[in-house]
C-alpha positions as CSV (number, residue, x, y, z in Angstrom):
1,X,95.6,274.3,-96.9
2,X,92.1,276.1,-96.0
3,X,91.8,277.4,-92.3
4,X,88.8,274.2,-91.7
5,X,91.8,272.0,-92.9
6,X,94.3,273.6,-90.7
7,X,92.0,273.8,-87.7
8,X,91.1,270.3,-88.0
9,X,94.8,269.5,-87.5
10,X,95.0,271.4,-84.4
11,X,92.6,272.3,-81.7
12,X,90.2,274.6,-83.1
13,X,89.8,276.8,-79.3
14,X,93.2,277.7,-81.0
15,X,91.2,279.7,-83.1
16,X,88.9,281.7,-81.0
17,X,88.3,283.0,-77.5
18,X,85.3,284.1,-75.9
19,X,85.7,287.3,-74.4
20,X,85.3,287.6,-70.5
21,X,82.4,289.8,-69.1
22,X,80.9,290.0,-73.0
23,X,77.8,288.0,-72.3
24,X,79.2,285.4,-74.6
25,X,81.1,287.1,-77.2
26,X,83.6,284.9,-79.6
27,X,86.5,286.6,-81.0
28,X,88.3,284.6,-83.8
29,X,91.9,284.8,-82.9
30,X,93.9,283.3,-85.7
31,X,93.4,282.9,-89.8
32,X,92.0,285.4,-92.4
33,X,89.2,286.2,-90.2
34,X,91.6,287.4,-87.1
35,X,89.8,290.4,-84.9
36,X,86.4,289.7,-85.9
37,X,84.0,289.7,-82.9
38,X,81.1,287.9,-83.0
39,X,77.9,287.0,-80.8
40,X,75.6,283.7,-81.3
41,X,72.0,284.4,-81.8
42,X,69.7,281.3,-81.6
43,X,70.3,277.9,-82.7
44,X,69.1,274.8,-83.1
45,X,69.4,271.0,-85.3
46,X,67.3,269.9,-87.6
47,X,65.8,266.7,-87.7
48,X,67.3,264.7,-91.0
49,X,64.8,263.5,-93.4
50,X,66.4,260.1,-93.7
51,X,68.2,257.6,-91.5
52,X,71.0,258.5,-94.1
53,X,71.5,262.1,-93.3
54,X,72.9,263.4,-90.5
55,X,71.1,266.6,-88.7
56,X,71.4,270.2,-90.2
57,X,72.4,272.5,-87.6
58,X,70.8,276.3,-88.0
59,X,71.8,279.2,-86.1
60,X,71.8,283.4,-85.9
61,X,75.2,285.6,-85.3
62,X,75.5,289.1,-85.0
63,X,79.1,290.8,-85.8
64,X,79.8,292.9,-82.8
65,X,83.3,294.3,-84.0
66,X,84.8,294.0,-87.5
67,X,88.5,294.4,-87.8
68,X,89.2,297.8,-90.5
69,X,91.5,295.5,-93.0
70,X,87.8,293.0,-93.3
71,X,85.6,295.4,-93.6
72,X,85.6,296.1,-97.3
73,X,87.2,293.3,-98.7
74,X,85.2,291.2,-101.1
75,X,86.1,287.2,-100.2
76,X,85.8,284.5,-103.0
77,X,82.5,281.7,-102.1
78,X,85.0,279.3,-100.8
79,X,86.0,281.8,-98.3
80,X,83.0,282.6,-97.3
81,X,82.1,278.5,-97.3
82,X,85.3,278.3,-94.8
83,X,84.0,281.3,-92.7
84,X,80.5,279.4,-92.2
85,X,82.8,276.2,-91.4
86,X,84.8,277.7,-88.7
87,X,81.4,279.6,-87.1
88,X,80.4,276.2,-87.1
89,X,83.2,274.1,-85.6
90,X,83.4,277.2,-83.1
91,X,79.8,276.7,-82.4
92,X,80.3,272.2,-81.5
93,X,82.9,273.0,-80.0
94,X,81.4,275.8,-77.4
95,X,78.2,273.4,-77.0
96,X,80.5,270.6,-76.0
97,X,82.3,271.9,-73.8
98,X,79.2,273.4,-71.9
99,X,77.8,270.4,-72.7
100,X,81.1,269.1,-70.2
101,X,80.8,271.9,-67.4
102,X,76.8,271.1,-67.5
103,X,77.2,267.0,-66.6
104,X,77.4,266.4,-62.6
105,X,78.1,262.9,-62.2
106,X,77.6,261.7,-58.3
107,X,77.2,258.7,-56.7
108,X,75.0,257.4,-54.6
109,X,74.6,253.9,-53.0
110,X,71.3,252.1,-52.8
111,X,70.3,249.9,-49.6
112,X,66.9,248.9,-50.8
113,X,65.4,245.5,-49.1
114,X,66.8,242.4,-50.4
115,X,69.3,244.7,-52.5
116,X,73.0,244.4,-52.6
117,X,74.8,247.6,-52.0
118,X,76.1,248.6,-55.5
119,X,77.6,252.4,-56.5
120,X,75.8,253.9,-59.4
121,X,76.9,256.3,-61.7
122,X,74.2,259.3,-62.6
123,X,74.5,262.0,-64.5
124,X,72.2,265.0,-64.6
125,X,71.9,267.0,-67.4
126,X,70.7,271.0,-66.6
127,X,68.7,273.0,-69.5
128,X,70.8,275.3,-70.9
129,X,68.8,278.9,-70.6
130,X,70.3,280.9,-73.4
131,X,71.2,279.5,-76.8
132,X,74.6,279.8,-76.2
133,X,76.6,281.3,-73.8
């Protein structure tokens, strides 16, 4: 079973952390890649070409730390396929969840003329100022 398989299964923040006071670095915590520290550059989604495809999702990573037993091994393609699936999954799941922390949902009432009084659900969504955090 490859690691995208076996974090699929579970929850893949099982797989990494983010260390504190790092300015958003992500240290992968479990599976062949365990130690490696790494930082997100920029990123961003394509627009598909068709209604048919779903949007390509680009982004930059710097290795911050590499752990001494990665540094000179030479992985197979699917390995390194698996690597760029995990950055990946890491990558959703960070923008979701800031995504989460982001959305402030308030309520307000409205006692406009000739209105009912009726609660409202709004939700603001901030800009996110860096790429990723």
């Amino acid at each position: 079973m490859s690691i995208l398989e076996q974090a699929t299964e579970v929850d893949i923040k099982e797989y990494y952390t983010i260390i504190p006071d790092s300015d958003g670095a992500v240290k992968i915590i479990d599976g062949p890649f365990e130690g490696l520290i790494y930082k997100y550059g920029e990123f961003k989604l394509t627009r598909p070409k068709s209604e048919d495809e779903q949007p390509a999702m680009q982004y930059d990573f710097d290795i911050v730390e590499m752990p001494p037993d990665l540094e000179n091994m030479r992985f197979p393609d699917e390995m390194k396929d698996t690597f760029d699936q995990l950055l990946v999954s890491i990558l959703v799941d960070m923008v979701q969840e800031n995504i989460a922390e982001e959305v402030r949902i308030d309520y307000d009432s409205t006692d406009g003329e000739g209105d009912i009084d009726e609660s409202f659900e709004r939700r603001v969504f901030y800009k996110i100022d860096s790429s990723v955090p």
